[in-house]
ZADO-1210 file (C-alpha; in nm, 4 decimals, padded with zeros to 6 digits):
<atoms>
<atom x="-05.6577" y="-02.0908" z="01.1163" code="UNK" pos="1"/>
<atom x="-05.5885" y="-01.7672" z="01.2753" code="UNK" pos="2"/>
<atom x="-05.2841" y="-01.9318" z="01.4636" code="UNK" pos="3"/>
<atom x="-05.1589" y="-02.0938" z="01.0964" code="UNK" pos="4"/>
<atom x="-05.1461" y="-01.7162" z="00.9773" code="UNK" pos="5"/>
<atom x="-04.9982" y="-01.5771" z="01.2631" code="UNK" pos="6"/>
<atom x="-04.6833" y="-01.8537" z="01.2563" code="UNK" pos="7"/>
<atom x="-04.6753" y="-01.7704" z="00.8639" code="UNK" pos="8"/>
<atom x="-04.6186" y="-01.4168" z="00.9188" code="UNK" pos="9"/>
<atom x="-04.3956" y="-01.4664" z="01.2034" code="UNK" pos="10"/>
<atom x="-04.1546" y="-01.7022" z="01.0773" code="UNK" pos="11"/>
<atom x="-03.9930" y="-01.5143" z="00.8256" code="UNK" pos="12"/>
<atom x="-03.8814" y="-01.2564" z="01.0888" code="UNK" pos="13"/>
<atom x="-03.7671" y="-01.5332" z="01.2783" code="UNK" pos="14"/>
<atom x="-03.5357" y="-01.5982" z="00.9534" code="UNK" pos="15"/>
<atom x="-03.3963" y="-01.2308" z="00.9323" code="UNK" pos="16"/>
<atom x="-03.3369" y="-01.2512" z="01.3009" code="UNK" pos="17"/>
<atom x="-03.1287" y="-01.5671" z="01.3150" code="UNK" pos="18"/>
<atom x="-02.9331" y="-01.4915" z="00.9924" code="UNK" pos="19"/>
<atom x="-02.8676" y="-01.1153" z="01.0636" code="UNK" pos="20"/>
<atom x="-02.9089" y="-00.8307" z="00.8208" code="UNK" pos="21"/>
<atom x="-02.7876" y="-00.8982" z="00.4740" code="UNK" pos="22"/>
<atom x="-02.4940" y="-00.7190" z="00.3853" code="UNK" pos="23"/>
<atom x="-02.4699" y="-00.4779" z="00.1127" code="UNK" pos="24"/>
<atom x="-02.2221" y="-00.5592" z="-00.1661" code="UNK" pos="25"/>
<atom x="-01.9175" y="-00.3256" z="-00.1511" code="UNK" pos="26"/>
<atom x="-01.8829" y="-00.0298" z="-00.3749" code="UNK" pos="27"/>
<atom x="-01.6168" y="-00.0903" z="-00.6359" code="UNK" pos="28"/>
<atom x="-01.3978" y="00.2169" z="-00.6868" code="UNK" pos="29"/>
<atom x="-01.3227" y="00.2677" z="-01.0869" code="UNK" pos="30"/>
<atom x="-01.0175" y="00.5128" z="-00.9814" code="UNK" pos="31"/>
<atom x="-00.8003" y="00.4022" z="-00.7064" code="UNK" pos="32"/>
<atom x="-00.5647" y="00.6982" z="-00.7146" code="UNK" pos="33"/>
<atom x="-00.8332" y="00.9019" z="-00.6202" code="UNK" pos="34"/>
<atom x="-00.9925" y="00.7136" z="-00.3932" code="UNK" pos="35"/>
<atom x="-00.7049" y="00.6322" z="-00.1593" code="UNK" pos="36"/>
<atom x="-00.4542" y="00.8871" z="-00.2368" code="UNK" pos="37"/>
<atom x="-00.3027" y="00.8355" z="00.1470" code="UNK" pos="38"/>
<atom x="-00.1661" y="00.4898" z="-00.0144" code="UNK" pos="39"/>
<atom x="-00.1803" y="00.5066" z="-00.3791" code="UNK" pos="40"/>
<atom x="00.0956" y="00.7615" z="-00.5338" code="UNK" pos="41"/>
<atom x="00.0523" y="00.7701" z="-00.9740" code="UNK" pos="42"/>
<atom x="00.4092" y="00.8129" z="-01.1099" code="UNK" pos="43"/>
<atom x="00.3496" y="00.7597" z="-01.4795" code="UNK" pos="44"/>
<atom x="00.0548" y="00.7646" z="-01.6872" code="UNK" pos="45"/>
<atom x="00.0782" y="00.7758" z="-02.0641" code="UNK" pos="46"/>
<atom x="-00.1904" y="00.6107" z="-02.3259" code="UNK" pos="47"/>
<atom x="-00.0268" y="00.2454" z="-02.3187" code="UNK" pos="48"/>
<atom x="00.1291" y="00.1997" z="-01.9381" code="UNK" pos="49"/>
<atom x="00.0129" y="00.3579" z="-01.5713" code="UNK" pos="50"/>
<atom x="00.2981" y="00.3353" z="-01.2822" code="UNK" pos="51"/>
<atom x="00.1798" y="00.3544" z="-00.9698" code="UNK" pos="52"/>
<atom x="00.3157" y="00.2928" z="-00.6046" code="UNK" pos="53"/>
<atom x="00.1190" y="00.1637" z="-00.2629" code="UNK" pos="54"/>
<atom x="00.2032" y="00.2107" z="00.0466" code="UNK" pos="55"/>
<atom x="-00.0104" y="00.0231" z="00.3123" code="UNK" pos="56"/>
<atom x="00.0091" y="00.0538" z="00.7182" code="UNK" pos="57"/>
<atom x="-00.0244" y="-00.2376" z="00.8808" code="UNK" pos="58"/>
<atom x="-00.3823" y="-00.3275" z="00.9028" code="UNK" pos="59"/>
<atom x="-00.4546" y="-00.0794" z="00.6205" code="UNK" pos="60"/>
<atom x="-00.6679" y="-00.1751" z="00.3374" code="UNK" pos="61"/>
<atom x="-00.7614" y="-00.0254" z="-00.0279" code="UNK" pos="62"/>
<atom x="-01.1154" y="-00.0260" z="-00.1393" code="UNK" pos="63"/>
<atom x="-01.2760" y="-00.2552" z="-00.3384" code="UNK" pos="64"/>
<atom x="-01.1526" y="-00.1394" z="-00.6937" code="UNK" pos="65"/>
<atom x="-01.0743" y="-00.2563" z="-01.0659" code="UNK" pos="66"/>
<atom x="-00.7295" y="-00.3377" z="-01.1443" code="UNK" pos="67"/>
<atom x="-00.5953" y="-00.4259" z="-01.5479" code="UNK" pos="68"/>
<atom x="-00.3822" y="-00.6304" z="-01.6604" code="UNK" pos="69"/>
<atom x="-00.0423" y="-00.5636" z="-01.4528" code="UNK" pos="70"/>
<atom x="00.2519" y="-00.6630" z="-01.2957" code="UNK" pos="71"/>
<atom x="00.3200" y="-00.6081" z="-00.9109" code="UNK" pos="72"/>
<atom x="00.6828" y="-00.5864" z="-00.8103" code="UNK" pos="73"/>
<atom x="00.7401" y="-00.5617" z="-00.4388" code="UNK" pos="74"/>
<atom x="00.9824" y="-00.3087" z="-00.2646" code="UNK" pos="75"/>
<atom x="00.9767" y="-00.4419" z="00.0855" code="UNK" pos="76"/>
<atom x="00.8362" y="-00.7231" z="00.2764" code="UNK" pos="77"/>
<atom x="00.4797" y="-00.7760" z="00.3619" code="UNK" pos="78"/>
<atom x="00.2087" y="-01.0300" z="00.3779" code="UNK" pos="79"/>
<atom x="-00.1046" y="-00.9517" z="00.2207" code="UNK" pos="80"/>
<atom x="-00.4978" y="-01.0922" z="00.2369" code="UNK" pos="81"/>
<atom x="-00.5902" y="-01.0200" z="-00.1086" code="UNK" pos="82"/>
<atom x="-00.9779" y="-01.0490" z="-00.1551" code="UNK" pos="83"/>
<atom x="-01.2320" y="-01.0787" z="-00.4255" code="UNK" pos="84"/>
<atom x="-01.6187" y="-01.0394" z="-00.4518" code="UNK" pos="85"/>
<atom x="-01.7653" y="-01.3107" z="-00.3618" code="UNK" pos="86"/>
<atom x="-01.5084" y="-01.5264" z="-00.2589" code="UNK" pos="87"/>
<atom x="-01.3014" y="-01.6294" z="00.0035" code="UNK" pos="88"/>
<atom x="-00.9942" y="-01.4015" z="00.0753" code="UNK" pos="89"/>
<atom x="-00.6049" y="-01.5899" z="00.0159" code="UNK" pos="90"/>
<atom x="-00.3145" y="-01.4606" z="00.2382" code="UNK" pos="91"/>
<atom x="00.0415" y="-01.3986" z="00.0532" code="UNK" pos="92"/>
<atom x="00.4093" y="-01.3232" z="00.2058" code="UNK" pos="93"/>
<atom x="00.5930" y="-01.0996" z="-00.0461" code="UNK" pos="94"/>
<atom x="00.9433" y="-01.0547" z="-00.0550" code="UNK" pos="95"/>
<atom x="01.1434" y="-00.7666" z="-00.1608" code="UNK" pos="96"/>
<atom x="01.2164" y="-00.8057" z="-00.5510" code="UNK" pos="97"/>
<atom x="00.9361" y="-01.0535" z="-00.6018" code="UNK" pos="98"/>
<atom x="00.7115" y="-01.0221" z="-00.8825" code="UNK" pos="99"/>
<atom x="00.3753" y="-01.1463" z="-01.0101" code="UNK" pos="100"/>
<atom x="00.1381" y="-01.0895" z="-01.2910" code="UNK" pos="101"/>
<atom x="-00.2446" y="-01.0213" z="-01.2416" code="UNK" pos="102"/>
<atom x="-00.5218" y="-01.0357" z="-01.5145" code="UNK" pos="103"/>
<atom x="-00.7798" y="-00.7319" z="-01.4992" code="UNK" pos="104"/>
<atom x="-01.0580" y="-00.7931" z="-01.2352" code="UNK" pos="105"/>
<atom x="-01.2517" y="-00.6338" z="-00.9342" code="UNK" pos="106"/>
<atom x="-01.0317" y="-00.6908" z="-00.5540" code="UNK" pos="107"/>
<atom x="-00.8944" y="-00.5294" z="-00.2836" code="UNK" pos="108"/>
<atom x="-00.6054" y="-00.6107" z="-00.0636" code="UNK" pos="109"/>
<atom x="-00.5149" y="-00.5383" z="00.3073" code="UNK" pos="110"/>
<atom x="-00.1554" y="-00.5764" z="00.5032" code="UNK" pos="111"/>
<atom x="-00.2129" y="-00.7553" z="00.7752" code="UNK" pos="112"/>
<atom x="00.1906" y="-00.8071" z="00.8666" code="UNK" pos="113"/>
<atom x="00.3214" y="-00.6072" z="01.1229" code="UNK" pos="114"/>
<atom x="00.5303" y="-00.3336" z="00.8915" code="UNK" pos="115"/>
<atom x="00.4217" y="-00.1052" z="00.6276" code="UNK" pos="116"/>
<atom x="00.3666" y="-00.2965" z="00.2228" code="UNK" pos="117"/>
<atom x="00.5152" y="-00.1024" z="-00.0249" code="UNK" pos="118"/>
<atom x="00.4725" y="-00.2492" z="-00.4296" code="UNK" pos="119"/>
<atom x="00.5034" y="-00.1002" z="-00.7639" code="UNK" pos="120"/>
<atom x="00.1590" y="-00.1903" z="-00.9597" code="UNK" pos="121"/>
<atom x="00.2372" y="-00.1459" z="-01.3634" code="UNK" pos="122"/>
<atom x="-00.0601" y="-00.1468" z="-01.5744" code="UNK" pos="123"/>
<atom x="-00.1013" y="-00.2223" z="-01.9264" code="UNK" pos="124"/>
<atom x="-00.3687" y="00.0235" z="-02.0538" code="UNK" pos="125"/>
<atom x="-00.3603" y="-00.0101" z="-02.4465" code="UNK" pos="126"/>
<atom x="-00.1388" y="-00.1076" z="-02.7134" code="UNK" pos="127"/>
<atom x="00.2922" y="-00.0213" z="-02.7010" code="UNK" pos="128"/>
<atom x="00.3592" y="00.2354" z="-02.9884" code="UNK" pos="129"/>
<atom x="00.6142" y="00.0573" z="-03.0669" code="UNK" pos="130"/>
<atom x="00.4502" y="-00.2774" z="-03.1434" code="UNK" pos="131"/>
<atom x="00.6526" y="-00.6243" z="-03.2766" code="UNK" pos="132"/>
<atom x="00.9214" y="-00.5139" z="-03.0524" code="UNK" pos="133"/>
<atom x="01.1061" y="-00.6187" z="-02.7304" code="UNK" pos="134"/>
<atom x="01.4441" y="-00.5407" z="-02.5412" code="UNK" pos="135"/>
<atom x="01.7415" y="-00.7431" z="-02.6112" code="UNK" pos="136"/>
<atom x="01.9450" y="-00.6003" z="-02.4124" code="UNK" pos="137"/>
<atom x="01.9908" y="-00.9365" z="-02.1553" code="UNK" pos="138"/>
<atom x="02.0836" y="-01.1005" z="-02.4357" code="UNK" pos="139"/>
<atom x="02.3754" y="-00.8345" z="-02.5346" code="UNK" pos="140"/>
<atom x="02.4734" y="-00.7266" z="-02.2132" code="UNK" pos="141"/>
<atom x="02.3644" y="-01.0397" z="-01.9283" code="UNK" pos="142"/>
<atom x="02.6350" y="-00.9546" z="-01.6375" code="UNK" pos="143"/>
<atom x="02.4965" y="-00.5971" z="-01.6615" code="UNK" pos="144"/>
<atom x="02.0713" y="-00.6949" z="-01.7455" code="UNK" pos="145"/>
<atom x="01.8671" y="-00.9495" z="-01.6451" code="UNK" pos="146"/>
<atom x="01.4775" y="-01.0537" z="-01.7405" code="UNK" pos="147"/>
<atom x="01.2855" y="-01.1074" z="-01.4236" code="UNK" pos="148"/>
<atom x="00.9957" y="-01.1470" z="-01.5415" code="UNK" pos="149"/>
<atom x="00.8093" y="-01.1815" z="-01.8731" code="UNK" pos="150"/>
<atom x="00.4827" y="-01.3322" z="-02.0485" code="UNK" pos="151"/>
<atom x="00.3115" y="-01.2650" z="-02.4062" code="UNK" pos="152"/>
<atom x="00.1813" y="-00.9539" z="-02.2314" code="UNK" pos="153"/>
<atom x="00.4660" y="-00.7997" z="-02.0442" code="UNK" pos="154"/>
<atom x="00.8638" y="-00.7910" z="-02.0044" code="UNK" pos="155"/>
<atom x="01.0616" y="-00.6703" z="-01.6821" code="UNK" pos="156"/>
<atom x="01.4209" y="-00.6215" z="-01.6915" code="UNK" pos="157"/>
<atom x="01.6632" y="-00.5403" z="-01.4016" code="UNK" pos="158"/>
<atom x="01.9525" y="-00.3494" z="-01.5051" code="UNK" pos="159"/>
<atom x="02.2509" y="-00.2883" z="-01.2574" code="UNK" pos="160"/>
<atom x="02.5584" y="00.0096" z="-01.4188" code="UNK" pos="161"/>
<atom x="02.8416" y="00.0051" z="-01.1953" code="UNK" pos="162"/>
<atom x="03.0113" y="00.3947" z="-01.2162" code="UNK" pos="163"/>
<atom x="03.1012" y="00.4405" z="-01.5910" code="UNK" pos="164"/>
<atom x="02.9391" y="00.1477" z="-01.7031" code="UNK" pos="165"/>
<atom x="02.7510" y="00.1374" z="-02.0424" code="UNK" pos="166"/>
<atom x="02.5145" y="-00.0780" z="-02.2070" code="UNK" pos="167"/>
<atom x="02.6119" y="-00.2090" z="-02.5555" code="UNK" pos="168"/>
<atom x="02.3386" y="-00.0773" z="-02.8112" code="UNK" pos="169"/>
<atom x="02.0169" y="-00.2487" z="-02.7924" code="UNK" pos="170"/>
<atom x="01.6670" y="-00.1834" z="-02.9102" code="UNK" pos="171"/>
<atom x="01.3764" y="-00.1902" z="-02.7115" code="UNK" pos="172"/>
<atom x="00.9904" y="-00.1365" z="-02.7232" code="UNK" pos="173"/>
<atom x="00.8614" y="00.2017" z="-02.5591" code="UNK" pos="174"/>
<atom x="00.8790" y="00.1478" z="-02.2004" code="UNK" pos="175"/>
<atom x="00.8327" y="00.2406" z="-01.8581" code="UNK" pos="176"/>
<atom x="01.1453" y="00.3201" z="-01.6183" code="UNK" pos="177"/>
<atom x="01.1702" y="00.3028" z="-01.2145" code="UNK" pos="178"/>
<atom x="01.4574" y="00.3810" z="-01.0560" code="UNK" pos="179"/>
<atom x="01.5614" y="00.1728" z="-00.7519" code="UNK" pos="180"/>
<atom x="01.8314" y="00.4093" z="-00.6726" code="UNK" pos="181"/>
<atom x="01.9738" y="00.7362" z="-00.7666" code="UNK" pos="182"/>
<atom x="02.0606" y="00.7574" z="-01.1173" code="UNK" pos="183"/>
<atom x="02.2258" y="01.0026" z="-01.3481" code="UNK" pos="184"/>
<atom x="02.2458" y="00.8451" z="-01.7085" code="UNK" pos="185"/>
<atom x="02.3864" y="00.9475" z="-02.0375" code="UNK" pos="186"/>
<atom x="02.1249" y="00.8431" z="-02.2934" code="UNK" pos="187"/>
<atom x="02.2347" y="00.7839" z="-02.6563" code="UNK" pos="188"/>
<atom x="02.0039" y="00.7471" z="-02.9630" code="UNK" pos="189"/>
<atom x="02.0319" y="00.8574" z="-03.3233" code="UNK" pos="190"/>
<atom x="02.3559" y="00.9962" z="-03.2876" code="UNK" pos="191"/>
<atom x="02.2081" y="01.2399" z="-03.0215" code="UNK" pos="192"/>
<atom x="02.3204" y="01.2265" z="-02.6151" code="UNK" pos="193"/>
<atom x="02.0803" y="01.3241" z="-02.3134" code="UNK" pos="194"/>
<atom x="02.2036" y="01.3327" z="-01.9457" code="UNK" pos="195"/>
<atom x="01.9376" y="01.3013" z="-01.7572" code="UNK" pos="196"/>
<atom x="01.9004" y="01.2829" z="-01.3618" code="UNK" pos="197"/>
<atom x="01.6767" y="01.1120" z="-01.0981" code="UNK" pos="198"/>
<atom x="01.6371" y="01.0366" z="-00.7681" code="UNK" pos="199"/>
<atom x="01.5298" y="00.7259" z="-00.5991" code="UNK" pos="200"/>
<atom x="01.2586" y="00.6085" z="-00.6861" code="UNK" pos="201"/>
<atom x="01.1253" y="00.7701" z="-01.0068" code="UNK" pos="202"/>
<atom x="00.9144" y="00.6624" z="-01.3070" code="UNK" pos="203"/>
<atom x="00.9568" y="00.7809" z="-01.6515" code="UNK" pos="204"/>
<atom x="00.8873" y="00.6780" z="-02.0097" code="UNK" pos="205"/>
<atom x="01.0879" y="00.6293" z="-02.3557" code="UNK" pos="206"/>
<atom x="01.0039" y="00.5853" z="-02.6621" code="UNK" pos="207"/>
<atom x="01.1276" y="00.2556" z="-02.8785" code="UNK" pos="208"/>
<atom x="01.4271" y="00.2320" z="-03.0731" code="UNK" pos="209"/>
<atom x="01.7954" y="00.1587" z="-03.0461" code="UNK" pos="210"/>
<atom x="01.9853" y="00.3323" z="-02.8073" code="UNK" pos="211"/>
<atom x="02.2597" y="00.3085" z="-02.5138" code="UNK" pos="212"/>
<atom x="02.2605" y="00.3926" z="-02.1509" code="UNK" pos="213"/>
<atom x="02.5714" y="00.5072" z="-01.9938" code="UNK" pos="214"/>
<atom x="02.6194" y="00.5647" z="-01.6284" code="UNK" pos="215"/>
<atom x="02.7247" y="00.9141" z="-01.5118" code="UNK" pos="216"/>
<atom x="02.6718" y="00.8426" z="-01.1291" code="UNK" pos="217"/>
<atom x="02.9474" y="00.7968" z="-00.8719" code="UNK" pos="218"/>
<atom x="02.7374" y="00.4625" z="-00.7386" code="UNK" pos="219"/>
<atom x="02.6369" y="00.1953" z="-00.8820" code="UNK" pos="220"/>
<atom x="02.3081" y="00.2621" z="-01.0666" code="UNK" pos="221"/>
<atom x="01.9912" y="-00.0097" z="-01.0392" code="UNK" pos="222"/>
<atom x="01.6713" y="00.0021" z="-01.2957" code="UNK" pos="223"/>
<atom x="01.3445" y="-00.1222" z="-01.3522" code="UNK" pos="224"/>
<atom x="01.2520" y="-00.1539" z="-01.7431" code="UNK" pos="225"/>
<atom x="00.9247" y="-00.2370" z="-01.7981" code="UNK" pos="226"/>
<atom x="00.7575" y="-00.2978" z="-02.1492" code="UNK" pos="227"/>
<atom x="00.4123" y="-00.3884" z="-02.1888" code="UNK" pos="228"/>
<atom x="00.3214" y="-00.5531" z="-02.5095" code="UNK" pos="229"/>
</atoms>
């Protein structure tokens, strides 16, 4: 009887010994600006849309955090193992220009290639002021823009000005910008002009509405437009 006991009592150590310690679930960050602010730059935040750019080492990884909806648009090679709870982690190659679209949901990633990971992650955070509208300006204008993505929730465009080029008037939805090179624009809407200026790599917003785009810069002149539904 006493042996019985003894084996009952023992056995379950026996258990904790063979299968190790059990390992605490992973804190999930709600922020991941300011949790990893060595690889997560914010560019653009406004009440519909957040623009924000990684940059991961090799071997680096983000915490566990919660993403949005968004759309990931890659600005240099890498190869990714992108992991959520409770499941086994996938590994991705990413080219430069590629682009995907995630639904909200807990993860992290890690760049396990041998070079630094650099992508653009757009969120969408609530509804575009300008609702009921989209771009047509790949329609008007398709040597000059191109749609590179889009879904019921989201719409990239690519846009390449060569020096003094200018975009036919188009509307558009309010929208996020990112420069992929220098640009200095002439912006037209309601009769009114704006030149405005900005360096490589740069994120800024404008409102809907019909306008034109003219470019003042002695290069040519490549853009991101991003409108989130």
């Amino acid at each position: 009887m006493r042996l019985e006991k003894a084996l009952a009592a023992f056995i379950p150590v026996l258990l904790m010994l063979a299968c190790g310690p059990s390992e605490e679930p992973e804190a999930v960050v709600e922020d991941i600006v300011k949790a990893a602010p060595e690889n997560v730059e914010l560019l653009l935040e406004k009440p519909s849309i957040s623009v924000i750019r990684v940059t991961l080492p090799p071997q680096a990884r983000l915490p566990m955090h919660r993403g949005g909806d968004r759309v990931v648009y890659s600005l240099s090679d890498y190869k990714l193992r992108y992991l959520t709870p409770g499941a086994e982690g996938r590994i991705q190659d990413f080219r430069t220009g590629d682009i995907h679209w995630h639904s909200s949901g807990t993860h992290t990633v890690q760049n396990i290639g041998p070079i630094p990971a650099r992508y653009l992650v757009v969120t969408r955070k609530g509804v575009n002021p300008t609702p009921g509208v989209t771009s047509n300006v790949a329609e008007l204008a398709p040597e000059k823009a191109r749609v590179i993505f889009e879904n019921r929730d989201c719409k990239v465009i690519e846009i390449t000005l060569q020096p003094k080029d200018k975009l036919p008037v188009h509307n558009a939805a309010g929208r996020a910008v990112y420069t992929l090179t220098a640009a200095k624009l002439k912006f037209t809407a309601g009769g009114q002009s704006v030149e405005e200026e900005w360096p490589e790599g740069a994120a800024h917003w404008h409102d809907g509405g019909e306008h034109t785009v003219e470019n003042l810069s002695p290069a040519p002149v490549r853009l991101l437009i991003f409108e989130m539904m």
